[in-house]
C-alpha positions in Angstrom: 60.9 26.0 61.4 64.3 26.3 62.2 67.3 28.4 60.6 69.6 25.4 60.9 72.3 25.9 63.4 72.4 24.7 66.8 74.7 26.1 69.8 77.3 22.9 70.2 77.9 21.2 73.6 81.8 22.1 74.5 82.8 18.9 73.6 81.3 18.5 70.2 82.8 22.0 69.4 86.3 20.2 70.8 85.9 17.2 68.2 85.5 19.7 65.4 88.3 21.2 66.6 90.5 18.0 66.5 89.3 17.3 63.6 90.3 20.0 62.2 93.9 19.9 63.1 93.9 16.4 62.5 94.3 15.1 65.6 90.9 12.8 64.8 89.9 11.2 61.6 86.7 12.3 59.7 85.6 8.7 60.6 86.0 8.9 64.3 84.5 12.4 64.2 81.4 11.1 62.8 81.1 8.4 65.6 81.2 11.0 68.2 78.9 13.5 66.0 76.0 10.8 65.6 75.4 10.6 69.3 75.3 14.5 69.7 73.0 15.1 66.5 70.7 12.3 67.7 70.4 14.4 70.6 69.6 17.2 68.8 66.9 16.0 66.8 65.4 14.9 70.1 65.1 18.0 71.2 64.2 19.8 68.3 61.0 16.9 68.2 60.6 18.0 72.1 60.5 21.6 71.6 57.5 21.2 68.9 59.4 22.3 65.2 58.0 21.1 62.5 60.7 21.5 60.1 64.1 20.2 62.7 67.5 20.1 61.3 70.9 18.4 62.0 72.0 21.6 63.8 74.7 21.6 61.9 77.1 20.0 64.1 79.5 18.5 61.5 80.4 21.9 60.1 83.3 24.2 61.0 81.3 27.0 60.1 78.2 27.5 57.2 80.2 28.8 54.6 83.7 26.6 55.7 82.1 23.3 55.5 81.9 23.9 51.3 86.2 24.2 51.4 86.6 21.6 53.2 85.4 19.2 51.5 85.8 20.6 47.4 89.6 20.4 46.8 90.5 24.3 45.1 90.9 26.0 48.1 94.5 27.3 50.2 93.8 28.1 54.1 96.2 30.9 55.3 98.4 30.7 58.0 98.5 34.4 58.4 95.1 35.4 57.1 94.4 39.3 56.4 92.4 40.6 59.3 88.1 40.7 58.5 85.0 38.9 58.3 85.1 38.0 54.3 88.3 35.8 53.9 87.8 33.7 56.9 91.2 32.3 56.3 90.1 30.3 53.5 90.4 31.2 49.8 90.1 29.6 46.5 93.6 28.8 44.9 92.6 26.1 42.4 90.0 24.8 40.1 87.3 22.8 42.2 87.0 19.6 42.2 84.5 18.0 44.6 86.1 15.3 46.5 82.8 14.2 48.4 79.1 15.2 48.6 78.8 18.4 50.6 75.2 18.0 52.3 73.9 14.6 51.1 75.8 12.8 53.7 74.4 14.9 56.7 70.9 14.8 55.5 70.8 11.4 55.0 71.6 10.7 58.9 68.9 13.3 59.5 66.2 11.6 57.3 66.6 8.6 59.2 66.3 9.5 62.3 63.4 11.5 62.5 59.8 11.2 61.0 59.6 15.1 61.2 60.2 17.0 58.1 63.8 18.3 57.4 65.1 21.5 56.3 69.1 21.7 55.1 70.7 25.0 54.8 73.7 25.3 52.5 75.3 29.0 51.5 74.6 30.0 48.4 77.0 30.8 45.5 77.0 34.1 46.1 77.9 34.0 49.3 80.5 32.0 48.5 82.1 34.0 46.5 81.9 36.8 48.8 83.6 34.9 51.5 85.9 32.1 49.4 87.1 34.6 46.1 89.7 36.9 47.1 91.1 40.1 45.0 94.3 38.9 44.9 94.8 35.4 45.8 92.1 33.7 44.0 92.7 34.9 40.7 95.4 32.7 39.0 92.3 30.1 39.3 89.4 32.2 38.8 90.1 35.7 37.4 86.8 37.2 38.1 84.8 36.7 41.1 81.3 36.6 38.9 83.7 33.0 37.0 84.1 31.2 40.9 80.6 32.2 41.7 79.5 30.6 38.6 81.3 26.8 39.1 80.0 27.0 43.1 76.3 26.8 41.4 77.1 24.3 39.3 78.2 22.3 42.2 75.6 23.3 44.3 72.7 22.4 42.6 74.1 18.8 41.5 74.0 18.9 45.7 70.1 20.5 45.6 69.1 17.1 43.2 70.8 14.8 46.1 69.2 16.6 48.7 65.6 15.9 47.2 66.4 12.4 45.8 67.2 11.7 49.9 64.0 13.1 50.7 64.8 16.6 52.3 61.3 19.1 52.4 62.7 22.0 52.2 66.4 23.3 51.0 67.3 26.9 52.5 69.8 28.7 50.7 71.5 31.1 53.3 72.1 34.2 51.5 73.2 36.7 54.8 73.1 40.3 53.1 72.4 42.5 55.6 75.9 42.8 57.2 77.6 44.4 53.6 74.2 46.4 52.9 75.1 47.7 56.4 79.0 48.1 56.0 79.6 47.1 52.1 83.3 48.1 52.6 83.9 45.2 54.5 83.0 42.9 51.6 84.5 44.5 48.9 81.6 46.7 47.8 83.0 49.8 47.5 79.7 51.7 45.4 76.1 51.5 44.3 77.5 49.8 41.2 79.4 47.3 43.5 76.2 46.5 45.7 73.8 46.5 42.6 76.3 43.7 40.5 76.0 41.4 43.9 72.8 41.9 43.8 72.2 40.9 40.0 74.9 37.9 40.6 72.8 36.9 43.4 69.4 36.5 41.8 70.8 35.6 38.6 73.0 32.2 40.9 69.7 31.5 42.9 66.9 31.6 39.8 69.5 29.2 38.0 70.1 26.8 40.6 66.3 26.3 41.7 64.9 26.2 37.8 63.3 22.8 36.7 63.6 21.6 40.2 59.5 20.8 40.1 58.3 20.6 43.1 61.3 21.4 45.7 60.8 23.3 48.3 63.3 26.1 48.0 64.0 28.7 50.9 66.7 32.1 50.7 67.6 33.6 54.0 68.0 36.9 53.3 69.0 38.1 56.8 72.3 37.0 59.7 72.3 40.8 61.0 73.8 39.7 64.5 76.8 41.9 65.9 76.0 44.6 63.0 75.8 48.0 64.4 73.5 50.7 63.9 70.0 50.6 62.1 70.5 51.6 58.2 68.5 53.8 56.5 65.0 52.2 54.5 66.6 52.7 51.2 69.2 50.5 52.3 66.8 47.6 52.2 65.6 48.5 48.6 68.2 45.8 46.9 67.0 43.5 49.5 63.3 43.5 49.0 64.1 44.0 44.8 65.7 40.8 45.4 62.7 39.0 47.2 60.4 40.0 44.3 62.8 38.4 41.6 63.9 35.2 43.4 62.2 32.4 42.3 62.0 30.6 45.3 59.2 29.8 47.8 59.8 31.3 51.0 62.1 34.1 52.6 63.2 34.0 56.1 63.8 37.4 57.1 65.3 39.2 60.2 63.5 41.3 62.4 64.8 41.4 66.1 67.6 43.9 65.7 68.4 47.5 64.9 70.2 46.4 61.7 67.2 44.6 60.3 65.0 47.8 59.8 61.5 46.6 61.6 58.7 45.9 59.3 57.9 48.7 57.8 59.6 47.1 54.7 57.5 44.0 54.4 55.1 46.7 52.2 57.1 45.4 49.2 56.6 41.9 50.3 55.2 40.0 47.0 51.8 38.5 47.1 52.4 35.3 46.1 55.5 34.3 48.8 56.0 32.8 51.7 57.5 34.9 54.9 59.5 33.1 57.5 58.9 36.0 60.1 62.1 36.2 62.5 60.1 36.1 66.2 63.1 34.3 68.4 66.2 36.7 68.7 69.1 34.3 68.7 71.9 36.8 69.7 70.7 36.9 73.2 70.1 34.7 76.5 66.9 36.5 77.5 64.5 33.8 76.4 61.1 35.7 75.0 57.2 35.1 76.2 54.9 33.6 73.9 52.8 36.7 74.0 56.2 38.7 72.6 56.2 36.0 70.1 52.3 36.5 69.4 52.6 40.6 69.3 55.5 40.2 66.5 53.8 38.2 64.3 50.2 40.1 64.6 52.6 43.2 64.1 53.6 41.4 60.5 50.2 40.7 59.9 49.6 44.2 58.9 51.7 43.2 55.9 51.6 39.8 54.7 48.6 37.5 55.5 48.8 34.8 58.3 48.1 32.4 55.7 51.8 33.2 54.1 53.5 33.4 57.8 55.7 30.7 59.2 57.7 31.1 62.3 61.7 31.0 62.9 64.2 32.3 64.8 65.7 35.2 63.5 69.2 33.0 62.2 71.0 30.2 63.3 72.3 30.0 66.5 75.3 29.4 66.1 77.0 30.2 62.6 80.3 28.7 63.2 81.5 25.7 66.2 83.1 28.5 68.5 79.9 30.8 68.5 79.5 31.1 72.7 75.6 30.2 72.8 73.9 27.9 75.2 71.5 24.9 74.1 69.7 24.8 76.6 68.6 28.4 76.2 68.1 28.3 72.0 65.4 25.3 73.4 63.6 27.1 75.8 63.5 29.9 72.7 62.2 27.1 70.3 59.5 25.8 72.5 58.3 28.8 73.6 57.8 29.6 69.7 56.1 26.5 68.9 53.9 27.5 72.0 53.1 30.6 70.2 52.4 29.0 67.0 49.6 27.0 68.8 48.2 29.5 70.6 48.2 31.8 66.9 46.6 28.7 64.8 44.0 28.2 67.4 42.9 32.1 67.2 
């Protein structure tokens, strides 16, 4: 499976920019876009996935792509310097002024005969990048208020997304970058980090309940360009979360310091499956197949091969400017598919 982003060609990442600043309609946009994501799928079929995705090529960024198109939200000419504003914030009520995701994975469910996987963020993380202290609160006083109306928004996007015939819905939920440096993103104590943690579970559980038989992913990971390797009990809010999550599988991190190894797939519950992180995406060294082999047998000590599937460790490129090279991520992709082979013939 894939994450869900792609690295963009320079001149798709141009028409996002265009678009944008409004130099191009949304229209015209989309008739350059379809070309490029046909492409994509293409080589997503050629590399061996099972699961492909639209790349994500018609968003700004993962998180953006909810702000621009819900009207509620201010962008900042000045915006504060840090990673959890993203000049963006909510100023007003939302009000969705077009579907989010159904669009995009419509396109996608036409053109392929593969199954699809849409990532969209998750309340949560929504509210830790979109909710700000001071700016947001004339429309939403309290952060755990915004977080609230994103789910409700977000799931009526889930019952699209499953009515269009999508197989599996991830729900990006990147935590390891405030467990690693919570001051960042506003956590400033244990109490902080354990309320996002009970806002989190309590968003996901409600979104995914009575959804029958959806396929519901969380990833639980997006440690690239974190320093330093934090220490196990760092990872205990994590892996508290994978045990109360209602979902069906986790895609986890494992190819950097910040991720923490293994060691904590101990606590890995019984009756989930892992999406084991075997492709580092933050890096042009493309891996062997018998790297991709060891990392997985390595898991296997924890959870059982018949609960492992295979992905990279996160997208590959989480906004349109993020410097990575296509042809490189599919060289990475094939050579994992190679590896799954090679594993399910063993």
């Amino acid at each position: 499976m894939v994450v869900g982003s792609l690295p963009r060609p320079e001149w798709v990442k141009d028409v996002i920019a265009d678009r944008s600043r409004g130099r191009i309609s949304e229209k015209d946009a989309d008739w350059f876009l379809d070309s490029a994501i046909l492409s994509g799928i293409r080589m997503q079929e050629r590399a061996g996935l099972d699961y492909i995705s639209d790349g994500e090529w018609r968003r700004g960024n993962y998180v953006g792509v909810f702000a621009e198109r819900t009207a509620g939200f201010r962008k900042d000419d000045n915006p504060q310097p840090g990673r959890r504003l993203q000049s963006t914030h909510v100023a007003a009520r939302l009000k969705p002024e077009r579907t989010i995701f159904a669009d995009d994975a419509a396109f996608l469910r036409h053109n392929t005969d593969r199954k699809i996987i849409m990532a969209i963020p998750s309340p949560f993380t929504l509210g830790v990048h979109l909710w700000h202290p001071e700016r947001s609160v004339n429309a939403y006083p309290h952060q755990e208020e915004f977080v609230e109306e994103c789910a409700c928004i977000i799931r009526e996007e889930i019952i699209a997304l499953i009515e269009i015939g999508v197989d599996a819905i991830q729900l990006d939920e990147p935590w390891q970058p405030w467990l690693t440096d919570p001051a960042t993103y506003n956590f400033h104590s244990e109490e902080d980090i354990r309320a996002g943690v009970e806002l989190s579970i309590h968003t996901v559980n409600s979104l995914v309940e009575g959804l029958g038989d959806a396929f519901i992913s969380v990833h639980l990971c997006h440690s690239h360009n974190v320093e330093g390797s934090p220490e196990e009990d760092k990872f205990l809010p994590l892996m508290e979360a994978v045990k109360r999550m209602e979902v069906d599988r986790f895609a986890m991190e494992f190819n950097s310091a910040a991720s923490g190894g293994f060691s904590k797939l101990k606590d890995f519950p019984g009756n989930r499956i892992l999406g084991l992180g075997v492709i580092n995406t933050t890096n042009k060294e493309v891996e062997t197949p018998g790297e991709v082999i060891a990392r997985v047998e390595a898991a296997m000590e924890f959870v059982p091969k018949e609960r492992i599937v295979l992905n990279p460790d996160c997208g590959f490129a989480t906004s349109a400017s993020n410097p990575k090279d296509l042809d490189v991520a599919y060289r990475k992709l094939s050579v994992m598919c190679r590896a799954a082979e090679t594993l399910r013939g063993k």
